[in-house]
N, C-alpha and C positions, 0 to 999 in steps of 0.2 A: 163680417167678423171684425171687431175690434182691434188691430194691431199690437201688438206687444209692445208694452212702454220700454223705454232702451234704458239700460243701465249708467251710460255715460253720453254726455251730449259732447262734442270737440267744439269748440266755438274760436271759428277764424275770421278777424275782419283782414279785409286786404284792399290795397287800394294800386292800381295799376303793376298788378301781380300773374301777367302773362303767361310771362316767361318763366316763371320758380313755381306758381301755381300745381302744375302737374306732378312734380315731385313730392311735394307737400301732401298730395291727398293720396299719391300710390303707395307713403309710408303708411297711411294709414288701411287702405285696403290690404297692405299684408300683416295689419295686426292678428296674435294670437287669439284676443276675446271679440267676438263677432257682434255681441250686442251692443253695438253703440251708434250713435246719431250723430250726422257732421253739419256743421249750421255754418255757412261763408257768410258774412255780410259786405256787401259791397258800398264802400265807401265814396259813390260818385267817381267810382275809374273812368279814365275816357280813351282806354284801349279795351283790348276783348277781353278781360278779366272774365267778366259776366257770362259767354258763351264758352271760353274754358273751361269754369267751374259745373256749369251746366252740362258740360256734355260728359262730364262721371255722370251724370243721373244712372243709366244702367247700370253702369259696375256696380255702385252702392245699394241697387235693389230700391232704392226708395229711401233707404236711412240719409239722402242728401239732401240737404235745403237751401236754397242761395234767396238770399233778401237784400233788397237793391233800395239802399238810401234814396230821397229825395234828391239829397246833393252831395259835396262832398265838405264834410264839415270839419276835418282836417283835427281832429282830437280820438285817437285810438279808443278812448275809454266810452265814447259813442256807440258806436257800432256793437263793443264787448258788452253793455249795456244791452242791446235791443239782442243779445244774443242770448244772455242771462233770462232774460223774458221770454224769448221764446223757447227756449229748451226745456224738453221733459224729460231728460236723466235723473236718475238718481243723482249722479256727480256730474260737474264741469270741470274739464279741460280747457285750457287757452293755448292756442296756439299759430303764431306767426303764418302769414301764409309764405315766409321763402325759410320756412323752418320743419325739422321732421321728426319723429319717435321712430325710437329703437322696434323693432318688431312687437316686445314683449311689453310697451310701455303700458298698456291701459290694463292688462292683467295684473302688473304689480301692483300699478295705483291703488285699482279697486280690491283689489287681496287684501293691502295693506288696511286703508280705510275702513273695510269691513271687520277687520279683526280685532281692528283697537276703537271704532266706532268711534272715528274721526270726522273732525265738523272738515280740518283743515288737512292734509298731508302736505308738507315742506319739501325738497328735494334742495339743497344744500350743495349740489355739482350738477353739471352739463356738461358736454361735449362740444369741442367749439372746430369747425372743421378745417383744414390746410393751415393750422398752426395758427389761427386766429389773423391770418393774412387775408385782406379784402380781398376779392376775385373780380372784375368786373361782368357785367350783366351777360355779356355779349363771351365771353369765358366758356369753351364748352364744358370744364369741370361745373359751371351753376347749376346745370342739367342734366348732367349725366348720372342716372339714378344709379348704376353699381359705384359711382366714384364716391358719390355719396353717402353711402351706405358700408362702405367699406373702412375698418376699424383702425387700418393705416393711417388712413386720413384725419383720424382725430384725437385730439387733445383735449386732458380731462381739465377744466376749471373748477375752480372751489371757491367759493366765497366766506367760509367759514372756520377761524382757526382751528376749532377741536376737528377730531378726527374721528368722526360720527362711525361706528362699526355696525352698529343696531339700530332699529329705529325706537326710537325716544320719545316718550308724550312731555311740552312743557310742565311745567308747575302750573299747579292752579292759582297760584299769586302773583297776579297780577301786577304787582310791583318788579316783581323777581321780571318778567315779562319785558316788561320798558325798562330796565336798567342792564337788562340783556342787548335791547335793539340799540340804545343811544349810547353804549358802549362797544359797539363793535364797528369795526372799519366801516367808513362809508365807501359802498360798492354797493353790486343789484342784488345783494340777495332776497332781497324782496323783487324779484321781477316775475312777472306775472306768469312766467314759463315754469318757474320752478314751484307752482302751488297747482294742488288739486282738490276740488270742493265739493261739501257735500252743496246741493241746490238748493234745499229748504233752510238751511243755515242761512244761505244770503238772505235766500229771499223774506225770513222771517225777522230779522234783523235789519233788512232796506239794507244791505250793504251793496254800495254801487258804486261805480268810477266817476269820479268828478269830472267834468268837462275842462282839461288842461290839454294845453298842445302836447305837453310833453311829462314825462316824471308824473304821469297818473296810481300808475300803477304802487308809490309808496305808500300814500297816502289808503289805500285799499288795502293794501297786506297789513298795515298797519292798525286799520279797524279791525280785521279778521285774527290778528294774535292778541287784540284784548279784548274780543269778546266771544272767541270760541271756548269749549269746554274741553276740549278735547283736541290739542293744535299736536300734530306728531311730525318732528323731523324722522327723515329716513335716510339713509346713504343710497338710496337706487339712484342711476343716472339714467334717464329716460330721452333725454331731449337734446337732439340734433345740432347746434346754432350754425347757420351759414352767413359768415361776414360776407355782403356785396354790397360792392362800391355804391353809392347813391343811396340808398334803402336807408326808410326815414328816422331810423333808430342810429345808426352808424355813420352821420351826416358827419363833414368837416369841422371839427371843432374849433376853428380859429377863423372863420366868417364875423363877418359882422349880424350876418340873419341867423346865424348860429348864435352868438352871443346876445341877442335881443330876443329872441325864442325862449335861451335859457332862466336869463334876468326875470322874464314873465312868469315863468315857472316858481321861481322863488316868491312874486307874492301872490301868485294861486295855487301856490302848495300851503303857505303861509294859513290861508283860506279854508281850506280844506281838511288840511290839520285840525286847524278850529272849529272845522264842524264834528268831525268826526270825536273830540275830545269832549266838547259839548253834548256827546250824545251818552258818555261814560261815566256815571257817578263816580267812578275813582277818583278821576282829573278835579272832581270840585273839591276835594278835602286833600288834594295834593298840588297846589298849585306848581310848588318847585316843578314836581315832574312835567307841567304841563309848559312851562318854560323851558324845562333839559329838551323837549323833543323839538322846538319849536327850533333853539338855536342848534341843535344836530342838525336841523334838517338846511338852517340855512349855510352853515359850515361845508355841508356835503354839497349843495350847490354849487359855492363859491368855488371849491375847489374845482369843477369841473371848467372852471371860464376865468380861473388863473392865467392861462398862458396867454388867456386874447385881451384879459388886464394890465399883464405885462407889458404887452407892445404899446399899450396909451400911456404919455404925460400924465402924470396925477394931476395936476392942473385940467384937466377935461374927462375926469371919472367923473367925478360928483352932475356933473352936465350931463354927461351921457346916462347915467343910472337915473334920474331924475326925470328926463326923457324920454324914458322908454316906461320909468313906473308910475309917474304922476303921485309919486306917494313919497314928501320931503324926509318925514321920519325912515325911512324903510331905505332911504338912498342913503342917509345917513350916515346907521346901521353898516351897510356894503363896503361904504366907501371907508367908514373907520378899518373895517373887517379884514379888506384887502389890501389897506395900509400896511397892517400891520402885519399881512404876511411876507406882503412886501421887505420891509424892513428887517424880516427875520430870515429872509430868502428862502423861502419855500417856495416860490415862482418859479419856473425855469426862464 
C-alpha cells in the first residue's frame, strides 16, 4: 500500500549539529498535526550528527529522512536546496537544526495557508531564547528540552514596525511589494525561519537558494514576494531561536574571516539579485526599482561590517575590499559608501 503523502515536509540542513540535534526533532515529535515529514540534510559533519539524526528513525515511524552530502560545501542554501527536491509535502518548513517549534507551529502554518490559499505565509516575530544572550555549546540550558521549551525563557522579536493583529495577504502590486521591502529597516525578516511554503510554488517557478556562504536566504524571500499570488503575513509566533556561541549564523562580527565572508556576500548577493530580477518582467520596465533593491541590499550589508571598518585606516579599505572581491568598480562603490558613514558617524 502506498503511503500517505505528508502534508508538510520540515526540511533541516545541519552541519556538526550533535549536541542541539536532539532537541530540535523532539520539538517536532510533540507537534499537534501528525502529518508531516522531516528531511535532515547533512552537510559533511564530521561528528555524529548523522547517527543522531538517525536514530529518531522510530519515534518518527518513518516520516524521517536523513541525506548525507558528498562533502561539506559550507553554503546553507545547498543542502535547503536538495531538501526542496526531495520533499513531498504539500508545504515546506525550514528549519535550523539548534532551533525549535512551538507545539502548535505546523497546525497554524497549515490552517493558515489553507484558508487564504497561500503560495507564501510570513511570520513577522519569533521567539528568541535567555533574552537573545549566547549560551555556550557545552551550557546545559542548550539541551535541556523543558528549559527550552519553557515560555519564561523567551523573548518575543519583531522585525516589523506595523503591529500585524490579523493575518494579511500583500497587494497584488507588485510595485506596492518592493517599495515595501526596500523601505523597511534592514534586519532578517526575510530569514528563512519566518516563511512557510507552498512546494509546487517553488518548485514551478525554479525558486531556489543561490549558492552564497552566507545571506542566501534574502535573495529567496525576495523572489518568493514578487512572484507569489497570494504572500500572507500572520502574527503567529512559531519558532524557537537559540543563540549559541559558535553556530554559523551567530559568528563574531569583528573577525577578519568574518568581515571577508561578509564583503563576499555583497557581491554574490549583488549576483543573485540580478538573477532573480532578470527573471521578473516588472524589473525590465522599472529599472529605478531594479537599482533601489540592488543599493538596499548593499546598504544593509555594509552596515553589518561597520564596526570591523571602523577599526581599519581608510588608507587600507580600498586594499582590503579589492582583495577580497577582485571587482575595482564594486570596491569602489564600499569604500565611497563607508566613507561616508564614516564621516557622518554612524560607525560605532
Amino acid at each position: 500500500m502506498e503511503s500517505k503523502m505528508p502534508l508538510v515536509s520540515v526540511v533541516i540542513p545541519m552541519y556538526n549539529s550533535a549536541k542541539v540535534l536532539p532537541q530540535t526533532l523532539e520539538s517536532l515529535l510533540y507537534q499537534t498535526l501528525k502529518n508531516f515529514e522531516v528531511i535532515v540534510i547533512d552537510d559533511g559533519s564530521t561528528d555524529n550528527s548523522v547517527e543522531v539524526a538517525e536514530s529518531f528513525a522510530e519515534k518518527f515511524g518513518g516520516r524521517l529522512h536523513v541525506i548525507k552530502l558528498p562533502k561539506n560545501f559550507g553554503m546553507p542554501g545547498i543542502p535547503r536546496n536538495v531538501g526542496i527536491e526531495f520533499a513531498r509535502g504539500k508545504y515546506i518548513a525550514f528549519l535550523d537544526s539548534d532551533d525549535l517549534f512551538t507545539k502548535s507551529a505546523l497546525e497554524e502554518l497549515t490552517t493558515l495557508a489553507e484558508k487564504f490559499q497561500a503560495d507564501v505565509v510570513h511570520m513577522q516575530r519569533n521567539f528568541v531564547l535567555w533574552g537573545g544572550k549566547p549560551k555556550s555549546i557545552d551550557d546545559p540550558a542548550v539541551t535541556n528540552f523543558d528549559e527550552l521549551t519553557n515560555p519564561k525563557n523567551f523573548r518575543l522579536q519583531t522585525y516589523r514596525k506595523e503591529k500585524l493583529t490579523a493575518p494579511t495577504l500583500e497587494p497584488q502590486d507588485i510595485s506596492a511589494r518592493v517599495k515595501k521591502w526596500i523601505t523597511s529597516a534592514p534586519n532578517s525578516f526575510w530569514a528563512t525561519w519566518l516563511l512557510f511554503y507552498r512546494r509546487d510554488f517553488l518548485i514551478t517557478n525554479q525558486i531556489f537558494f543561490p549558492e552564497m556562504e552566507t545571506c542566501e536566504d534574502a535573495s529567496f524571500a525576495f523572489e518568493a514576494l514578487c512572484t507569489a499570488k497570494n504572500f500572507l503575513n500572520v502574527p503567529n509566533v512559531v519558532n524557537i531561536i537559540r543563540p549559541i556561541e559558535g553556530s554559523v549564523s551567530r559568528e563574531n562580527y569583528t573577525t577578519a574571516k568574518y568581515f571577508a565572508k561578509r564583503i563576499r556576500a555583497i557581491r554574490d548577493g549583488f549576483k543573485a539579485f540580478e538573477r532573480v530580477m532578470d527573471k521578473i518582467k516588472f524589473f525590465e520596465a522599472h529599472e529605478n526599482y531594479r537599482y533601489a533593491v540592488l543599493d538596499w541590499f548593499a546598504k544593509f550589508r555594509i552596515s553589518v561590517t561597520l564596526n570591523f571598518y571602523a577599526k581599519i585606516p581608510a588608507y587600507k579599505l580600498n586594499a582590503l575590499v579589492k582583495s577580497e572581491l577582485n571587482d575595482d568598480p564594486l570596491a569602489a562603490y564600499l569604500f565611497n559608501t563607508v566613507s561616508i558613514y564614516r564621516l557622518l558617524g554612524t560607525s560605532k
